[in-house]
PATIKOL-442630 format. One record per residue: x, y, z of N, C-alpha, C in turn; residue number from 1. Coordinates in nm, 2 decimals. Each point is the difference from the previous one (the first is absolute). Layout:
      nxx      nyy      nzz     caxx     cayy     cazz      cxx      cyy      czz   num
        X        Y        Z        X        Y        Z        X        Y        Z   NUM
...
% end
This chain:
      nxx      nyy      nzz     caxx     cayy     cazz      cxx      cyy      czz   num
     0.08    -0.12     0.00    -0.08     0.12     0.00     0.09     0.12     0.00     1
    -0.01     0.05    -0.10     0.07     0.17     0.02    -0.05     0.08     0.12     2
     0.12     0.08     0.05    -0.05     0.07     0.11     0.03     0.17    -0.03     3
    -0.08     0.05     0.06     0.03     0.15    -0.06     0.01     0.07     0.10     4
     0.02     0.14     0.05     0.02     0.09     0.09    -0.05     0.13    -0.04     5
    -0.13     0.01     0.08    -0.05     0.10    -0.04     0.03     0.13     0.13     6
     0.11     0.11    -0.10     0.01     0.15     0.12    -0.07     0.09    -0.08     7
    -0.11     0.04     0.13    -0.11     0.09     0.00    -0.06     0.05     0.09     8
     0.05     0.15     0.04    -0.08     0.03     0.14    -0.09    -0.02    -0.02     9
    -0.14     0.05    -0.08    -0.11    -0.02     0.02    -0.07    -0.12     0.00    10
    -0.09    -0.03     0.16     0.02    -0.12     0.03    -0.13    -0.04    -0.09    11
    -0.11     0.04     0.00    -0.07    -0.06    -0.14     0.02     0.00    -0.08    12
     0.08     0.07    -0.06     0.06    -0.03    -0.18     0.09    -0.11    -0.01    13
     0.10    -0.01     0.14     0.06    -0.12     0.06    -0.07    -0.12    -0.05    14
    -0.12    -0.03     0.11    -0.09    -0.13     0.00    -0.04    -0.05    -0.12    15
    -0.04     0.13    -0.05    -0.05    -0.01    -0.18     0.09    -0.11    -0.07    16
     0.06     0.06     0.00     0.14    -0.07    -0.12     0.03    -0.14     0.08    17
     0.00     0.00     0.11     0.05    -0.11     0.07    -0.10    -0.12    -0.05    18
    -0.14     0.03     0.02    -0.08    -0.09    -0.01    -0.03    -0.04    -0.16    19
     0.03     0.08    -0.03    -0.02     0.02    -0.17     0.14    -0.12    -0.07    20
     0.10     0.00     0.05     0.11    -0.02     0.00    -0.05    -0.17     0.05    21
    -0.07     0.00     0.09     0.02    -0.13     0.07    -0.12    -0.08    -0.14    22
    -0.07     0.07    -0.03    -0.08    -0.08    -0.14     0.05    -0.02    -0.05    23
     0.08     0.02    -0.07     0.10    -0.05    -0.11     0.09    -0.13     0.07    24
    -0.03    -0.04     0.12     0.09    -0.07     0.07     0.15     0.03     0.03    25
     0.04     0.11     0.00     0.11     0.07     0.05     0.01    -0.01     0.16    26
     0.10    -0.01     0.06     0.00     0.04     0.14     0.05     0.19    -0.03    27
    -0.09     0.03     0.07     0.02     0.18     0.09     0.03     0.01     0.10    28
     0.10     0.06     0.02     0.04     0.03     0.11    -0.01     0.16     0.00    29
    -0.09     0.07     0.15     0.03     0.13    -0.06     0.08     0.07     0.11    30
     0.07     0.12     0.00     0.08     0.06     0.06    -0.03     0.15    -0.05    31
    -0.02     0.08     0.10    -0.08     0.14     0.01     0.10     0.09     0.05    32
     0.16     0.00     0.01     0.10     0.07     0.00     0.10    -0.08    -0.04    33
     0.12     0.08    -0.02     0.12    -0.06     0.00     0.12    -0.07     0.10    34
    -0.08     0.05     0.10     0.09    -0.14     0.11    -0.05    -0.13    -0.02    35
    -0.14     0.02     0.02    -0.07    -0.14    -0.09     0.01    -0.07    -0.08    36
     0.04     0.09    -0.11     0.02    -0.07    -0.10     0.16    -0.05    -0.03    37
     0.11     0.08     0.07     0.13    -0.05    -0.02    -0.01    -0.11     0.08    38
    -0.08    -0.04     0.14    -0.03    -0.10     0.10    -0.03    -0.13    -0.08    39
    -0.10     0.00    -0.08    -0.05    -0.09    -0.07     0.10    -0.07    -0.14    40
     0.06     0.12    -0.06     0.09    -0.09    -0.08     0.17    -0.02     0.02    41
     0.01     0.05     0.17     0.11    -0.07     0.02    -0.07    -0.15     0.03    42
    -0.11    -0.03     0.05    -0.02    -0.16     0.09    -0.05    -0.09    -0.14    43
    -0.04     0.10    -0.13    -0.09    -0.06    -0.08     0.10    -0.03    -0.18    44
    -0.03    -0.05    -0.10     0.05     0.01    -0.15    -0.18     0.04    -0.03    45
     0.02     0.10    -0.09    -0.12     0.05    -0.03    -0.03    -0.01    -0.19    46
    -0.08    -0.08    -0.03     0.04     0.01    -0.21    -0.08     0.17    -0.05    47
    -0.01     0.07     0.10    -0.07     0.13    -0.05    -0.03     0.09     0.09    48
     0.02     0.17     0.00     0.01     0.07     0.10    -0.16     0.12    -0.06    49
    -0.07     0.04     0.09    -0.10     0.09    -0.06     0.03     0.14     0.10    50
     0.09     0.10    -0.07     0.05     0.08     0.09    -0.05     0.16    -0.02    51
    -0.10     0.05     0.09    -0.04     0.15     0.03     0.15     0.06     0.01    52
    -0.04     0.10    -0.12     0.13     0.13     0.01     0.01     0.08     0.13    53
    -0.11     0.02     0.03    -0.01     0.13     0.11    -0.01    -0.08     0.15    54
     0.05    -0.07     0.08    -0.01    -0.06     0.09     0.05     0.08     0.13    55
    -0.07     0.02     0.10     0.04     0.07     0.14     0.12     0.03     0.03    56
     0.08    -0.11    -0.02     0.13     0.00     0.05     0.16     0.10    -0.12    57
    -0.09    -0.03    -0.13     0.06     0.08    -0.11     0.00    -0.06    -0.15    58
     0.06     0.05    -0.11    -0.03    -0.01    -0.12     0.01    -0.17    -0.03    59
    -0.09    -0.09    -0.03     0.00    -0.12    -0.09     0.10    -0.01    -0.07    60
     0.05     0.11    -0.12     0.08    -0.04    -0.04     0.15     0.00     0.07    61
     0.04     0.06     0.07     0.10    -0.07     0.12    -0.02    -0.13     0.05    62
    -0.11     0.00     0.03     0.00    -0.16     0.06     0.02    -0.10    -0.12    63
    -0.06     0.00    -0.08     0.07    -0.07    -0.11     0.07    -0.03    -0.04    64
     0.13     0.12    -0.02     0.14     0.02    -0.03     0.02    -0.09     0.14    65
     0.00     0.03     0.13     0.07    -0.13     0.08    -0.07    -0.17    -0.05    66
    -0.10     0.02     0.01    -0.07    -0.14    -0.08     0.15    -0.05    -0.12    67
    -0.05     0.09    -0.05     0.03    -0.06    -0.15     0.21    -0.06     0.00    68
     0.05     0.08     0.14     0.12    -0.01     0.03     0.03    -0.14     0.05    69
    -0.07    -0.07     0.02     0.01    -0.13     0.08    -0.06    -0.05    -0.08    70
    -0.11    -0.07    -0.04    -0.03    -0.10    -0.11    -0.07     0.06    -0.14    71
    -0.04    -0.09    -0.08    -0.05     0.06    -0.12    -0.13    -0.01     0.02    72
    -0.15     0.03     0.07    -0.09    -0.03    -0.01    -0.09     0.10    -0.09    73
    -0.12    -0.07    -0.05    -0.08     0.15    -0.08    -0.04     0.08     0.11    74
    -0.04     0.12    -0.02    -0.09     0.08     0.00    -0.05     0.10    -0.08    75
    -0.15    -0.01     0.09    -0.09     0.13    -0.07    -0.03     0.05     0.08    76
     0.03     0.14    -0.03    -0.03     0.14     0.05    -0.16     0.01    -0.02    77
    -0.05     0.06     0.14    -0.15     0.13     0.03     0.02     0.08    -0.02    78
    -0.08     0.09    -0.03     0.05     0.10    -0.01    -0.13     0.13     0.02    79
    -0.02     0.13     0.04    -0.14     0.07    -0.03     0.08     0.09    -0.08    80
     0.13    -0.01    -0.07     0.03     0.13    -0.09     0.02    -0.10    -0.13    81
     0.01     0.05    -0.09     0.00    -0.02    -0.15     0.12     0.06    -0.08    82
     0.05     0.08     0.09     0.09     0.12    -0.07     0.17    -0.11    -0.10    83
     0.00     0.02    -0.12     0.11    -0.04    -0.10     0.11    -0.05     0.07    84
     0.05     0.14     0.12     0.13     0.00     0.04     0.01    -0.16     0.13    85
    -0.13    -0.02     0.05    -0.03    -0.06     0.10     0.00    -0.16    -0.07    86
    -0.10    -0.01    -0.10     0.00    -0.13    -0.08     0.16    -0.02    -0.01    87
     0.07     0.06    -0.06     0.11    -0.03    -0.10     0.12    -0.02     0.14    88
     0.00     0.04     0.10     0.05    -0.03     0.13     0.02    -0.14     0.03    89
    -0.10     0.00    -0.01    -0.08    -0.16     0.09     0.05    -0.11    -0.13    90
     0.02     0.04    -0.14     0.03    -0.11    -0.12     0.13     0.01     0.05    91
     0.10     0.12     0.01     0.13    -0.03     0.02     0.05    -0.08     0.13    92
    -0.10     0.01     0.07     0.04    -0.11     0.12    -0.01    -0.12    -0.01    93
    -0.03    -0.01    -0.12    -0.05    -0.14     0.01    -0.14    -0.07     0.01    94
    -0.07     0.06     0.00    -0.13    -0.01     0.03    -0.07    -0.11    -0.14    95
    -0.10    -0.06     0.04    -0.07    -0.09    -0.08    -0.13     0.07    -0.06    96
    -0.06     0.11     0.06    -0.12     0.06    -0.05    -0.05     0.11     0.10    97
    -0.08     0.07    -0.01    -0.02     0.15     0.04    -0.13    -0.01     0.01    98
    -0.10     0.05     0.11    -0.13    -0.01     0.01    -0.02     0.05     0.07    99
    -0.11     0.15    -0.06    -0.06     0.12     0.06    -0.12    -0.04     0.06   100
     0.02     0.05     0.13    -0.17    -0.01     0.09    -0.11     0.12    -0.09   101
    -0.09    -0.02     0.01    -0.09    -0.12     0.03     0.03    -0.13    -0.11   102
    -0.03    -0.07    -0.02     0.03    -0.09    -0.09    -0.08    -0.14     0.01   103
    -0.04    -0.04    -0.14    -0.11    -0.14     0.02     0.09    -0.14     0.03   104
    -0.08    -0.08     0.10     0.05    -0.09     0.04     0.05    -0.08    -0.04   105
    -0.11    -0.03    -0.11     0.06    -0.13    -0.10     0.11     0.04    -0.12   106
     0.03     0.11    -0.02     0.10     0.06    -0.05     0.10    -0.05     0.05   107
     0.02     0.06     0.13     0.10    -0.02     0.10     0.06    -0.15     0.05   108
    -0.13    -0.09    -0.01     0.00    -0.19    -0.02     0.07    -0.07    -0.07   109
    -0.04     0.09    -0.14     0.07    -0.05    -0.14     0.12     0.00    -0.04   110
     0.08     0.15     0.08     0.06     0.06    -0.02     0.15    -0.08     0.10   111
    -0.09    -0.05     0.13     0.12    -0.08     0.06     0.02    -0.15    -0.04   112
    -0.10    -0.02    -0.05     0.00    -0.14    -0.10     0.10     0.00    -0.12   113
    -0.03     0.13    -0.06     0.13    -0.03    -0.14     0.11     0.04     0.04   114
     0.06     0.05     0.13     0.15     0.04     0.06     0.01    -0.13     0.04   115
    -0.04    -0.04     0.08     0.02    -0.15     0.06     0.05    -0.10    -0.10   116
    -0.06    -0.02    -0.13     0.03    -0.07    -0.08     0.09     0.01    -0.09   117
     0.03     0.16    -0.04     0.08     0.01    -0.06     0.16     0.02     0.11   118
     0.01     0.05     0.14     0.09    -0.10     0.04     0.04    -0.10    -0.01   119
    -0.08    -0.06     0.02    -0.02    -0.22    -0.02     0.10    -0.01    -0.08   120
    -0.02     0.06    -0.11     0.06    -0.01    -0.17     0.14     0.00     0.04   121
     0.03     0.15     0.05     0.13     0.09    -0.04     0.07    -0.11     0.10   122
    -0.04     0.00     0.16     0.13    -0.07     0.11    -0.01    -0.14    -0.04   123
    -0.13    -0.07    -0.05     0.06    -0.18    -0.01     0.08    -0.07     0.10   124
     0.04    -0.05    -0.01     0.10    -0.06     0.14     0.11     0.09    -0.05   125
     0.08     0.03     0.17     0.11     0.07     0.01     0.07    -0.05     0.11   126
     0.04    -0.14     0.03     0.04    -0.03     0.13     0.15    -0.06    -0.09   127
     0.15     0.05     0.09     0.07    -0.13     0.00     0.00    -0.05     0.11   128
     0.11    -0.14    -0.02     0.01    -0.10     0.08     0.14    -0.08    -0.06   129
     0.04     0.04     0.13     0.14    -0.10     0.03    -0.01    -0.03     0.13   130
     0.02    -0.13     0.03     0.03    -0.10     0.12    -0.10     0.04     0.05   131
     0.03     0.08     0.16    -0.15     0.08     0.06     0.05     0.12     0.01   132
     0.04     0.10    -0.09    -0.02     0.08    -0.03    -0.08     0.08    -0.09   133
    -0.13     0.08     0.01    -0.12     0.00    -0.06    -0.01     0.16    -0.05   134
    -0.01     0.02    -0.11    -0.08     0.15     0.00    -0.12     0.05    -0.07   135
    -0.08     0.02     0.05    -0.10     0.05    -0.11    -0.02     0.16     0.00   136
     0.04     0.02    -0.14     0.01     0.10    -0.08    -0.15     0.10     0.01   137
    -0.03    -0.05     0.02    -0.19     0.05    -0.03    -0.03     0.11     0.12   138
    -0.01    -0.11     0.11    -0.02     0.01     0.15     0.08     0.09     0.06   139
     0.20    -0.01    -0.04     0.07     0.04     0.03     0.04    -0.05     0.18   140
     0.00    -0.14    -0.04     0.03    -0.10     0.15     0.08    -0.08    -0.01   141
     0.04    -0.02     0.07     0.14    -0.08     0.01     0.04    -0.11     0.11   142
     0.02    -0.10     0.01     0.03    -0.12     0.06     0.09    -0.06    -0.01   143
     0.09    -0.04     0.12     0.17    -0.09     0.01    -0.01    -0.11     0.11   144
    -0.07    -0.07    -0.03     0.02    -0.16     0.07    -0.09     0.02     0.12   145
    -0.14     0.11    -0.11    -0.14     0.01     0.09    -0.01     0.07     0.06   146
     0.11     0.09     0.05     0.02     0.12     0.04    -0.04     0.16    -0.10   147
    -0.05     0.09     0.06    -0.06     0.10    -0.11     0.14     0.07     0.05   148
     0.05     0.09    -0.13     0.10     0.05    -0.04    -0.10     0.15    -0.01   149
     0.08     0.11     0.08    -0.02     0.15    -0.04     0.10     0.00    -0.11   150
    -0.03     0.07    -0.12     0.09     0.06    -0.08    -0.11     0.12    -0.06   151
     0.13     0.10    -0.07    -0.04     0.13    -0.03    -0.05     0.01    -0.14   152
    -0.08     0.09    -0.03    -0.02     0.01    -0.20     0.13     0.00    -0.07   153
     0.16     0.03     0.05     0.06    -0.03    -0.08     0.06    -0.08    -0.03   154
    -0.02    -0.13     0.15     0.08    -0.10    -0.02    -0.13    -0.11    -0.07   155
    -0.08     0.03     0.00    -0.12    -0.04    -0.09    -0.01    -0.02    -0.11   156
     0.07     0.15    -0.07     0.04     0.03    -0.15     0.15    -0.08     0.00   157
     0.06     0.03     0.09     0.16    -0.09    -0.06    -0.04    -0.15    -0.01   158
    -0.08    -0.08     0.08    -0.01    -0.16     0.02    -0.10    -0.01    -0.13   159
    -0.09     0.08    -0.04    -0.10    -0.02    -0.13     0.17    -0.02    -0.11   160
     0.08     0.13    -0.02     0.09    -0.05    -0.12     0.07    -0.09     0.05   161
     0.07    -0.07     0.09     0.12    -0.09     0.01    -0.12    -0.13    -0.04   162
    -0.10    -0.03     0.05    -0.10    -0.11    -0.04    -0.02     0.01    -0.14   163
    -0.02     0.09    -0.05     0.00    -0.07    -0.18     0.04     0.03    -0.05   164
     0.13     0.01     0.08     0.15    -0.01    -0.11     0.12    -0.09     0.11   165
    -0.05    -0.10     0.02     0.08    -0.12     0.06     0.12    -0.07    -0.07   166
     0.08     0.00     0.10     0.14    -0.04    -0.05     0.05     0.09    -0.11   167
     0.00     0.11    -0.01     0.07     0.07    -0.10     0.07     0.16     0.09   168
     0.09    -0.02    -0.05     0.09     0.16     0.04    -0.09     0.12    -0.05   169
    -0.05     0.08     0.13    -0.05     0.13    -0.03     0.09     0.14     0.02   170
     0.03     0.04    -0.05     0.08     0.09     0.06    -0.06     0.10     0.08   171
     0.11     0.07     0.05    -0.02     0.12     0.10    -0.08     0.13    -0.07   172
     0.04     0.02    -0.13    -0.13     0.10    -0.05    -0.07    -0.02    -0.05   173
    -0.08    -0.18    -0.12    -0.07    -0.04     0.02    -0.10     0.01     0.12   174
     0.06    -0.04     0.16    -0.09     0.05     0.07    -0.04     0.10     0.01   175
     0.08     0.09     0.05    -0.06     0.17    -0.02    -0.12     0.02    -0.11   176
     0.02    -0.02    -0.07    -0.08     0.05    -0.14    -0.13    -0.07     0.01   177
    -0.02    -0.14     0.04    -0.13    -0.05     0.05    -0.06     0.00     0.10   178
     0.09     0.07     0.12    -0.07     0.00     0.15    -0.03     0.14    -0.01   179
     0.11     0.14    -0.07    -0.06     0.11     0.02    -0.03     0.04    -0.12   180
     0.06     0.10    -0.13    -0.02     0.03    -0.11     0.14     0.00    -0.09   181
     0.01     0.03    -0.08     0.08    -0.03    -0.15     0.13     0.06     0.03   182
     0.01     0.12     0.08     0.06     0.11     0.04     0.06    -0.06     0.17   183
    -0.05    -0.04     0.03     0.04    -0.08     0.15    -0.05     0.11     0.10   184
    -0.06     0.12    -0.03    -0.06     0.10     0.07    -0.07    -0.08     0.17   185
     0.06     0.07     0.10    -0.07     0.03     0.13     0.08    -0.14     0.07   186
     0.12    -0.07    -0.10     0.06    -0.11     0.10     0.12     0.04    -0.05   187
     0.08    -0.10     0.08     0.18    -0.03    -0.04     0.03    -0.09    -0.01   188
     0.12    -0.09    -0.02     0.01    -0.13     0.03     0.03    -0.03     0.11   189
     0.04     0.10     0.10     0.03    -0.04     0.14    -0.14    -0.03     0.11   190
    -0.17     0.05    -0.05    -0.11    -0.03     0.01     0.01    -0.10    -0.05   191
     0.01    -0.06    -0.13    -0.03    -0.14    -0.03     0.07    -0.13     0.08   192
     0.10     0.06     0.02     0.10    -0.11     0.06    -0.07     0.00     0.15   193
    -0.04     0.11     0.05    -0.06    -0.02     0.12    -0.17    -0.07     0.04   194
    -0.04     0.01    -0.15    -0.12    -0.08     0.00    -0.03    -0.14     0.00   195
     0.11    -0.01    -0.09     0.04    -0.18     0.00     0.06    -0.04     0.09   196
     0.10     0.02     0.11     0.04    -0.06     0.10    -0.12     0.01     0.09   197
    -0.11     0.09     0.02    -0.11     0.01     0.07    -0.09    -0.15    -0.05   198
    -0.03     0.02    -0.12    -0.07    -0.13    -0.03     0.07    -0.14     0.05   199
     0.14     0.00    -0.05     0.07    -0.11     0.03    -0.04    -0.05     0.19   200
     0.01     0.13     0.09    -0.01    -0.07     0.12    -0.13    -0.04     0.01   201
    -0.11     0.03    -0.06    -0.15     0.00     0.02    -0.04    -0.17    -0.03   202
     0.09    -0.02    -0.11    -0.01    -0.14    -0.07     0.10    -0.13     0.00   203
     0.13     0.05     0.03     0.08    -0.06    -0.01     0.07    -0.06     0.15   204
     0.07    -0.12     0.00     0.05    -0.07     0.10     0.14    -0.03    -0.01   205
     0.05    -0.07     0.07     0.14    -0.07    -0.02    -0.02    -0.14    -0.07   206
    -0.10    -0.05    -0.02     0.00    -0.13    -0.08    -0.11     0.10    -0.14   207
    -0.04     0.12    -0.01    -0.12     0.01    -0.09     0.06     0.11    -0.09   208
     0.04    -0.02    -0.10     0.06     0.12    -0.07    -0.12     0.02    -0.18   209
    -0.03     0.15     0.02    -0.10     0.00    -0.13     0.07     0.10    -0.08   210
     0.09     0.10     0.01     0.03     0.13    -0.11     0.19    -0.02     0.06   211
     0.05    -0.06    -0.13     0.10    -0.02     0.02     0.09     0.16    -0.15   212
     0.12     0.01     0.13     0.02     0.14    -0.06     0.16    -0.05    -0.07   213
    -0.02     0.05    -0.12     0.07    -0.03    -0.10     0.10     0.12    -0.04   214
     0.10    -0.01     0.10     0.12     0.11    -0.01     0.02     0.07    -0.08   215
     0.01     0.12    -0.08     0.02     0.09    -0.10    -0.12     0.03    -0.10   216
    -0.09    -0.10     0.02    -0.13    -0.02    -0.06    -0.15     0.07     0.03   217
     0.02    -0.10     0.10    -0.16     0.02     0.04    -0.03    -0.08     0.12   218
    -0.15    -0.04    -0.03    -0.08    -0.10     0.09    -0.05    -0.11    -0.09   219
    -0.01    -0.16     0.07    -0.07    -0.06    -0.06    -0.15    -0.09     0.13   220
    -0.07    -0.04    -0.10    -0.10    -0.06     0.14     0.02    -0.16    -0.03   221
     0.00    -0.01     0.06     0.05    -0.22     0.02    -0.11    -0.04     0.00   222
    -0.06    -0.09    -0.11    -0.14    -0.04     0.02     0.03    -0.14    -0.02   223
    -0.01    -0.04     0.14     0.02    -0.16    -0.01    -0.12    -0.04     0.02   224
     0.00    -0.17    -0.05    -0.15    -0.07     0.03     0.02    -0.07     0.16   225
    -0.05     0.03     0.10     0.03    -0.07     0.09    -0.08    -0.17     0.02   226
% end
């Protein structure tokens, strides 16, 4: 069952969607500020976020930008303004769709029906797996011999490229270029080097070795079948 997170002060426009939400057979979960709602998706993986711009605590689209910092989940923005600058905001963040109050229900039904599916499409499976080392890419979760692993969005982005580019020499500005941009703008290599020995302790043992560093080179990921 998909679960969704509905943030919305307003506690009957809240219920609304919640129950409306629960027809479709969705689980709703709703959350009417933002402590609530960071509360609920630290404890929770959510496949969809329904997020009021204007929330008590401050702008939606901030909270999103931290959302969006930690895993890849959809959202759609509420909204009671309509204004270009605002829409086009909420698309640069990322956002999955835009929906001005007042607005018809089953619009809004339909509307989380074809995001849901056309996720389906785009993530497909996104898990690797070595020995019990686990990641799913989707979720942005991580497990080492059952144990959940904290790791950060960039060591998230470094483990996505060493994974599907196994056993092969990456170099040091290969990475750059695919962890930040083309230009290596806002890092160094002395940040990189500090990110990978971060990963390395997060993952690695004295019998468990996965990013083996290839002197004058680069990095490589060791992808054995255990």
């Amino acid at each position: 069952m998909k679960r969704i997170l509905v943030v919305e002060d307003d506690i009957m426009l809240n219920s609304g969607l919640c129950y409306n939400l629960q027809l479709d057979n969705y689980e709703a979960i709703p959350a009417y500020n933002m402590p609530s709602a960071e509360e609920n998706i630290r404890d929770m993986d959510f496949d969809l976020i329904v997020l009021d711009i204007n929330l008590p605590e401050g702008s939606g689209f901030d909270f999103c930008k931290k959302i969006k910092s930690r895993r890849d989940v959809p959202v759609i923005f509420l909204t009671a303004c309509d204004m270009e600058e605002d829409v086009m905001k909420g698309f640069e963040l990322g956002a999955e769709d835009y929906i001005t109050k007042p607005f018809n229900i089953n619009i809004f039904r339909k509307k989380v029906g074809a995001i849901l599916r056309r996720c389906d499409k785009q993530w497909g499976e996104n898990i690797y797996t070595q020995g019990s080392f686990i990641v799913d890419f989707n979720r942005f979760t991580a497990t080492l011999e059952g144990e959940q692993i904290t790791l950060t969005p960039t060591e998230y982005k470094m483990l996505k490229i060493f994974t599907e580019n196994p056993n092969k020499v990456l170099t040091r500005q290969a990475l750059l270029e695919k962890l930040w941009d083309c230009h290596g703008n806002f890092v160094d290599e002395h940040a990189l080097t500090v990110n990978i020995n971060r990963l390395r302790g997060k993952i690695e043992s004295e019998n468990r070795k996965y990013i083996k560093t290839v002197y004058g080179m680069g990095y490589m990921w060791i992808n054995e079948k255990w």
